[in-house]
N, C-alpha and C positions, 0 to 999 in steps of 0.2 A: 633563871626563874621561869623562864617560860620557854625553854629549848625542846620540851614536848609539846610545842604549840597544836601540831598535827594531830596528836591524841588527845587533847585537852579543849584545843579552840570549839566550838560553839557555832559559830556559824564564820563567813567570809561577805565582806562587802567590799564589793567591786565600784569603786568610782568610775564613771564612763566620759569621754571628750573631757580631759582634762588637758587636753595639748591641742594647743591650735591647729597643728598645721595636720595633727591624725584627725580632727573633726574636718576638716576643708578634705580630704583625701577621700572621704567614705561621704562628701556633700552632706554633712552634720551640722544643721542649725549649733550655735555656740550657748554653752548655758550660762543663764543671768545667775545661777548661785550652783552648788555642789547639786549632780545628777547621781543616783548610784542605783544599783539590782543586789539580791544576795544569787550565790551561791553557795551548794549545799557542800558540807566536807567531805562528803562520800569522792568527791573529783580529784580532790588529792591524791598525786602519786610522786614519790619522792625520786630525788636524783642522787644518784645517774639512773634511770631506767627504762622503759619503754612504755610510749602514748598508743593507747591502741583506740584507734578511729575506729566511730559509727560509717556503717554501709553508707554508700552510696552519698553521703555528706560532704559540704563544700567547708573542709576547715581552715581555720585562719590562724596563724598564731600572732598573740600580742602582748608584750613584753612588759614589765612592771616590776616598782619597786614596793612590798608589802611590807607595812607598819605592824608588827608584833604585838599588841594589848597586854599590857604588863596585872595591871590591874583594876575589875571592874568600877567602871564611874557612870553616870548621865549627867546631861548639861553641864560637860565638862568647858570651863570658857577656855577657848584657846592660848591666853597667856599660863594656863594651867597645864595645857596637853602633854607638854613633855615626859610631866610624872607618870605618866599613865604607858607612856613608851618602854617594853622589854627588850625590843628591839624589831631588828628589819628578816627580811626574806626579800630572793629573788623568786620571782614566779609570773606562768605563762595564763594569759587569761586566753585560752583558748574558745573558739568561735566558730561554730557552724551557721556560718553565713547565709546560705540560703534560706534558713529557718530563722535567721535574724528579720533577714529584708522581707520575709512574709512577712514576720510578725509584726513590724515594724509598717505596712502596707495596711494591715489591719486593725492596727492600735492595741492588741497583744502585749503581753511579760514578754521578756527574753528570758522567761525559765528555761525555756526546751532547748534553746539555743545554746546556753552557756553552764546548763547544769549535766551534763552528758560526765559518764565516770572517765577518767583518764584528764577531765576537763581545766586541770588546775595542777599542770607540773608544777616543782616549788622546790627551791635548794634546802638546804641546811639555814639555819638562827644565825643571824648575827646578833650579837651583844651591843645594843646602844653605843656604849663605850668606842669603841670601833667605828663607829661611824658620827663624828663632832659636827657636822652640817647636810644634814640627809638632800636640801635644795642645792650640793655641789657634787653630785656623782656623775660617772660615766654609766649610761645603759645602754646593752647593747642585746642581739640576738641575730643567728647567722644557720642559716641551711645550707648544707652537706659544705659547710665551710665559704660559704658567701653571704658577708655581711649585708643582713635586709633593715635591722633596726638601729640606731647607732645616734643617742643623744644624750642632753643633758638632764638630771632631774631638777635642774633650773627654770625648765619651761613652764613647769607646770601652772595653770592658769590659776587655781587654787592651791595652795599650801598646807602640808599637814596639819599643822595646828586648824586653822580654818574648816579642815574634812574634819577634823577628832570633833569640833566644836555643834558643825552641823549635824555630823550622822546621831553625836550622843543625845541631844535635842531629841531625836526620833526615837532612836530605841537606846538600852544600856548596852554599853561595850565591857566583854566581859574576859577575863583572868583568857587569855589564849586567846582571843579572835584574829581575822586577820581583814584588813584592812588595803585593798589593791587601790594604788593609785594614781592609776589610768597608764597609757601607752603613746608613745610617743609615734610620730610616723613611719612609714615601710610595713605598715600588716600586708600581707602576703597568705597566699596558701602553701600546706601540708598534705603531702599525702603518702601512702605506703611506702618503705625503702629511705625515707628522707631521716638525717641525724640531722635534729637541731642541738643546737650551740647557744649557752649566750652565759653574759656576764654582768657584775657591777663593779666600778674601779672607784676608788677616788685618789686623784693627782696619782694616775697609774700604777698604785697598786690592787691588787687583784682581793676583790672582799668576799665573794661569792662567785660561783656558778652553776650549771646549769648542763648538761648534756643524756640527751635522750633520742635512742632510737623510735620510728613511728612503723605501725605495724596496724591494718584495717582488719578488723574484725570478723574472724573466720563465722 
């Protein structure tokens, strides 16, 4: 239904500190309900392929399991959210840090930060079906083969149904969106020459991945 999400989706919403112990890591006040930013689809770049970094930028990579929108709804109530699920994706919410902590310094969007093209690697569709309890996967992510992010999507401090419930409150979630949500700890930096890696399992089998060489911007 929706395995051209890339060419179809609409826009990308990113949930931000949705895991403890990534908000305590970057000294992130904890949020009292769902926080999020969009990102624009033009960042999409599919895998396997190459991230090509902005000059002179401090990038980060962070890891995430994204919710596919099967079909558009608003004030979808979270006992409802399911239907509206086509399925999942793995993908990098990539982060140019230094222009975070500015903006962040000055009370700024994190557009400039987090909307940069290359800025949203993303595997292939998984089919709902395939994935029976999306809060019991393994997520992981690992540069030039050393595991930097490595947890469960049990952590999360708000649960999909709960995001579906709040984002569709704000705006309509539509036929392909995609829905990031949040990263677990170990963000780390990227930079030219680095092949990141990563994955989603559940009870060790392998649902998705994820591999990209990085390459800064001639």
């Amino acid at each position: 239904m929706c395995a051209d999400f890339l060419r179809r989706g609409r826009k990308i919403v990113a949930i931000g500190r949705n895991y403890l112990e990534h908000a305590l890591e970057l000294n992130n006040k904890l949020p009292t309900e769902p926080m999020f930013f969009l990102k624009p689809t033009s960042s999409y770049v599919a895998s396997p392929g190459t991230i090509i970094l902005p000059r002179n930028r401090l990038v980060h990579h962070e890891i995430e399991l994204g919710i596919v929108i099967g079909k558009t709804g608003r004030d979808i109530p979270a006992a409802e959210a399911d239907n509206y699920i086509a399925g999942y994706a793995l993908g990098l919410d990539l982060t140019a840090r230094d222009l975070q902590d500015f903006a962040k310094s000055k009370g700024y969007p994190w557009t400039a930060a987090k909307g940069y093209d290359y800025f949203t690697p993303i595997s292939d569709f998984v089919p709902k079906a395939q994935i029976p309890d999306p809060h019991n996967l393994r997520i992981w992510s690992a540069v030039n083969g050393k595991i930097r992010q490595d947890d469960s999507t049990a952590l999360m401090i708000f649960k999909i149904p709960t995001l579906i419930e709040y984002v569709s409150r704000i705006m309509t979630l539509e036929e392909g969106d995609l829905i990031l949500t949040g990263t677990p700890k170990g963000v780390g930096p990227i930079v030219s020459g680095n092949i990141v890696t990563a994955g989603l399992e559940n009870s060790g089998k392998v649902l998705t991945t994820l591999k990209f060489n990085v390459k800064e911007k001639e």
